[in-house]
N, C-alpha and C positions, 0 to 999 in steps of 0.2 A: 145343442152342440155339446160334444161329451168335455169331460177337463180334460183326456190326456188331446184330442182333436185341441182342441183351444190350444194348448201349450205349443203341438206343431205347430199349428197355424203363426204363434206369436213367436217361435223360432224362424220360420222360415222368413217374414216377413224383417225381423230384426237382421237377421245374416243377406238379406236384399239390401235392406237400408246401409248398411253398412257397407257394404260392397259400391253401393252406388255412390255415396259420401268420397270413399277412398279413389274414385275414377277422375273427379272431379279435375285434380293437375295430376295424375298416375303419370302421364309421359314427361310431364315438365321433373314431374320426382326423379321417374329410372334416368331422365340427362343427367340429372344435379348428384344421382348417387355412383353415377357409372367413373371408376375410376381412372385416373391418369394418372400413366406410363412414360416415362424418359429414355425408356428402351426404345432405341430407333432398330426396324427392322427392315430389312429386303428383301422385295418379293419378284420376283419374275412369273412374269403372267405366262400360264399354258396355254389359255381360249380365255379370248373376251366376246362378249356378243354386243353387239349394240343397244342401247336406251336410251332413254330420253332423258331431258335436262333433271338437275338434283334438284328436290323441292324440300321447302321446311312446314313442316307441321305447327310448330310456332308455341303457340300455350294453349295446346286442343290437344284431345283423345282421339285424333282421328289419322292415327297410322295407318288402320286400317284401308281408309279412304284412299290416301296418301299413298299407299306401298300397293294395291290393287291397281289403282288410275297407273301406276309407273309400269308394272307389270301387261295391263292389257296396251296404253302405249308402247312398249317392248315389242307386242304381238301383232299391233300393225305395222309398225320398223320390220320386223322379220318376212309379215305376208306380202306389204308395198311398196317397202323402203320410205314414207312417208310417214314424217314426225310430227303429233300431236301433243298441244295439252290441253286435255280436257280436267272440266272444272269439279274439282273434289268437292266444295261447298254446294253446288246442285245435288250431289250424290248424298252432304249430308242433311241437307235441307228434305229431302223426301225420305232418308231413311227416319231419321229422327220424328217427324210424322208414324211412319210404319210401328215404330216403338212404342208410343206414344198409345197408339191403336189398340197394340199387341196389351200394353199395359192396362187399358180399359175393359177390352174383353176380360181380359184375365180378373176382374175384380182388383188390383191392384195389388193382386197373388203373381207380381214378375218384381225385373228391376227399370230404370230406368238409368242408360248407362250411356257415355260416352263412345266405349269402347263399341267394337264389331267383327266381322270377319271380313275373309274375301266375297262370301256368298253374298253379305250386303250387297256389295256395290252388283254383282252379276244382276241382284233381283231388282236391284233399283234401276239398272240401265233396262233389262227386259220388260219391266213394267211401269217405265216414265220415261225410257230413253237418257240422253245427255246432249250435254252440250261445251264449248269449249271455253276455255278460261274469260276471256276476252267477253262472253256472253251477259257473264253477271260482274255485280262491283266486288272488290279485292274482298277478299277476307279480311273481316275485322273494319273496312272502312266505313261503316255505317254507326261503326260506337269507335272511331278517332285514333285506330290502328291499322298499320299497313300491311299485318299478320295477321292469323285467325288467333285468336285470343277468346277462350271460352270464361275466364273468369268471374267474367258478370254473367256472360248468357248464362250459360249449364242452370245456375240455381235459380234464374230467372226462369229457365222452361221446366227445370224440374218441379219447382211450386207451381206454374200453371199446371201442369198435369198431376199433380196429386191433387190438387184442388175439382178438378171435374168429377172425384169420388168419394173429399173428405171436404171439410169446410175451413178456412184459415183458421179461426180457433181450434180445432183438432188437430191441426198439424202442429201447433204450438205447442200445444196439453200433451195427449196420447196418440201417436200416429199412431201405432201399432192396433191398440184399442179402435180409434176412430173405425179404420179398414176393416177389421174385422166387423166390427158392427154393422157399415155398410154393406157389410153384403151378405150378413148373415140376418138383417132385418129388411131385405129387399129393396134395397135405396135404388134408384138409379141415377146414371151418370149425370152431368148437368147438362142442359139442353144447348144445343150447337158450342160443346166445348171443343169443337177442333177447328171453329173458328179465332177461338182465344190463342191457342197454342200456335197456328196457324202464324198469326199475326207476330208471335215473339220468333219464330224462327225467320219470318221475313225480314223481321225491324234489324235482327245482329248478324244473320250470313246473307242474306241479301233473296231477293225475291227470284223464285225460277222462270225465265221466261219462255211465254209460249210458242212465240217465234224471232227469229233472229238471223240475221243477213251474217255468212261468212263465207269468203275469197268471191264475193261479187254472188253467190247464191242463199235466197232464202228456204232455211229448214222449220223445222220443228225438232223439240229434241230428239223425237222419236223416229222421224226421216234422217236425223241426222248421226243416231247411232247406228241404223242401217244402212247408211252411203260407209262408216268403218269398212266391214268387210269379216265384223268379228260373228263367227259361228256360235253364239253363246252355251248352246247346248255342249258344247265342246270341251267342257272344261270341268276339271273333277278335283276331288279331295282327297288325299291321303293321308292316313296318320300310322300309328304303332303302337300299341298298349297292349296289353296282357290280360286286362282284367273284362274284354268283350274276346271272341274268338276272334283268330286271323281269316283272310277269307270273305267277309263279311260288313255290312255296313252298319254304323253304330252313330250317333251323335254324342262329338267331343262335351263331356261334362263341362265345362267352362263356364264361366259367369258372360264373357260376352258373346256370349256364339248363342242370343236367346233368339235366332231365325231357326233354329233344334234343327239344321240340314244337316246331314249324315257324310262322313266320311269313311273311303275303303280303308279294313285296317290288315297291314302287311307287317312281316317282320322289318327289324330295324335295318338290318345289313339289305333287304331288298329296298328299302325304300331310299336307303344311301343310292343305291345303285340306277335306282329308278333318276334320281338328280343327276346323277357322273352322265347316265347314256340321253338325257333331256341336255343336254349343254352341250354335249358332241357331238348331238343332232342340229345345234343349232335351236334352239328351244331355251329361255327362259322361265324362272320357276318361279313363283312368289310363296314365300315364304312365313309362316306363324309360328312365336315358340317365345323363351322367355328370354329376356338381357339384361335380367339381375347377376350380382355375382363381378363375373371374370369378363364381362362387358366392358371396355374402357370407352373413357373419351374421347380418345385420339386415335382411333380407329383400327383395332384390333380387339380380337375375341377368342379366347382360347383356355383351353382347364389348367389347373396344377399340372404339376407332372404327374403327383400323387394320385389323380384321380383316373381309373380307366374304366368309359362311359361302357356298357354293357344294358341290353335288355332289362334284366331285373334293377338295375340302378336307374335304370329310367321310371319305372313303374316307382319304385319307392319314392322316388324326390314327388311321382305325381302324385301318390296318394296321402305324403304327408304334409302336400302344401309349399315345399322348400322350391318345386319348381312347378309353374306357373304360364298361361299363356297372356302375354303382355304384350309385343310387339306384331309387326306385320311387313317387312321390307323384302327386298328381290334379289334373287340371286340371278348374276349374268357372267358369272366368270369363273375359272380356275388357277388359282398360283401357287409355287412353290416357295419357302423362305429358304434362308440361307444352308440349310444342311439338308432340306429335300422333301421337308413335310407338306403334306398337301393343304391348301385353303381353298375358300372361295370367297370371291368378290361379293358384294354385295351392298345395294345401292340403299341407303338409311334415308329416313323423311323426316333428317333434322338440318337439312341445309348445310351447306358446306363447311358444316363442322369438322374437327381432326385433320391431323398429319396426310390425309387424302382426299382433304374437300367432301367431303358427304360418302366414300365408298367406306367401309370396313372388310378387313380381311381375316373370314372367319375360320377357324380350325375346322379339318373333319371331325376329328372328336369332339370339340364343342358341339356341333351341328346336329353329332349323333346324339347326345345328351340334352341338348336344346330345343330341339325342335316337335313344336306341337300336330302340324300339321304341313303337308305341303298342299300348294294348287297350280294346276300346268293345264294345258293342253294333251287329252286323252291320246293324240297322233305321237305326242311324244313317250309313252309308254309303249316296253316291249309288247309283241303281240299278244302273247296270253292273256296278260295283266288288261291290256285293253280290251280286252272283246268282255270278261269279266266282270269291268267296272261300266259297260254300258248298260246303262237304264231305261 
């Protein structure tokens, strides 16, 4: 291996590890740093749509999980007026497997992360199914909490799974060194290591079961995501950036979106507009982007005045870092505040935190500046646009 090869290598591998160190309480951080407001504000609702009950995420990175599950519950509210909750800890229990996977093929050339997107959960339901809350034990009750609490697990599963490539003295000494030697000296993984990792995700969110009796019938998770009603192939990604052509599908550069699925990328004022006519169709959006900043606690979201979000200002916060995809919650509403500006509702997976029990109401110009990606249902895109983004 040449030295400037080595030096990427031991770059890339340190800007993983760091990246994955920082995931550890990432969502417990944006609560603790998100600011509180005294300003009481009033909103009059334009369109609300229906959702399901507000959930908390707790001390886990799994918004993701959290603000997808609310979303596709949304989506059966809208197709049969029947309200689910289905269990996010199933969804994180096989994704984190999947990761786990993904980081062993890869040499332990990925990261291993907390975080995700909405495509997790679509791929986890397509390829394990689900099941409902009720199915498995609460989050967190298996280590003496009534919430999911990753504090212990994460670095409990994240040393099992470096360990199937490196050996605990390595991990100690020189990870970065270790990895690269393994795999540049043809090591292989350790022998039935996903039965190890296996086992730590059973012991702290709780084990998936294969089958399970609900309203008097027995399913599998996989008969039981099909009695849903949900169309999976039905559902797509949108984003906005500058720096891939419009028109076109690209995978968002992001640290947690390592399933590399591709999003259509539109301009910004379309992709606004793609949400305004998804809401007035009756259609909910789930939503990715960041809520650092002008994020408060008490449940509102919106810029300076000083600041007006624009195309090119989106691309520069993206490419020097200042903005970030962190979050994952649902848009189901429209309001206006006191002098007439437009928001949108949107349902948080921090528990009935803030001035609105778990909703926030975010500015369009936040929205337009914030937002990494959206994901809906393809029926709720104008016609163009949908015939376009079919695959």
């Amino acid at each position: 291996m040449s030295t400037n090869m080595r030096k990427k290598l031991l770059f890339i591998i340190a800007l993983c590890f760091l990246v994955e160190s920082s995931t550890v309480c990432s969502q417990e951080n944006l609560q603790r740093q998100a600011k509180t407001t005294q300003e009481t504000k009033i909103f009059t609702t334009v369109k609300e749509l229906p959702i399901s009950s507000i959930k908390n995420q707790w001390r886990s990175g799994t918004c993701w999980a959290y603000g997808t599950l609310g979303y596709l519950e949304s989506e059966i509210l809208r197709q049969s007026g029947r309200e689910y909750n289905l269990c996010e800890m199933f969804v994180v229990n096989k994704d984190y497997m999947d990761n786990a996977t993904h980081f062993v093929r890869m040499h332990g050339f990925s990261q291993i992360s907390q975080g995700g997107s909405c495509d997790d959960v679509l791929d986890v339901i397509r390829c394990y199914g689900i099941c409902p809350e009720e199915a498995m034990p609460a989050p967190g009750s298996l280590v003496g909490d009534s919430l999911a609490n990753f504090t212990k697990f994460f670095p409990d599963l994240e040393s099992t799974v470096r360990r199937t490539i490196v050996s605990d003295d390595s991990i100690a000494a020189d990870l970065v060194a270790a990895q690269i030697a393994a795999t540049t000296h043809g090591a292989a993984p350790r022998a039935h290591w996903q039965d190890s990792v296996q086992a730590v995700l059973d012991r702290y969110v709780g084990q998936c079961p294969e089958s399970f009796t609900y309203e008097g019938k027995t399913y599998t998770p996989q008969s039981f995501a099909q009695s849903l009603g949900l169309a999976l192939d039905d559902y797509v990604s949108l984003t906005s950036y500058t720096h891939h052509p419009f028109r076109e599908w690209f995978v968002i550069e992001a640290p947690y979106k390592w399933r590399l699925k591709p999003s259509y990328n539109i301009p910004i004022d379309e992709l606004m507009d793609v949400i305004d006519k998804a809401i007035d169709a009756g259609y909910t959006v789930a939503w990715g982007g960041d809520v650092s900043g002008d994020f408060t606690r008490t449940g509102t979201a919106e810029l300076p005045n000083s600041v007006k979000p624009t195309q090119q200002l989106r691309q520069e916060l993206w490419d020097d870092w200042r903005f970030t995809y962190d979050h994952v919650m649902l848009i189901y509403g429209k309001a206006i505040d006191e002098v007439g500006r437009p928001y949108y509702m949107v349902k948080n997976t921090w528990g009935k935190m803030g001035k609105y029990q778990g909703v926030w109401y975010m500015s369009r110009d936040y929205m337009i500046l914030n937002t990494t990606y959206i994901f809906l249902n393809r029926h709720a895109l104008p016609k163009s646009l949908r015939k376009a983004v079919r695959l």
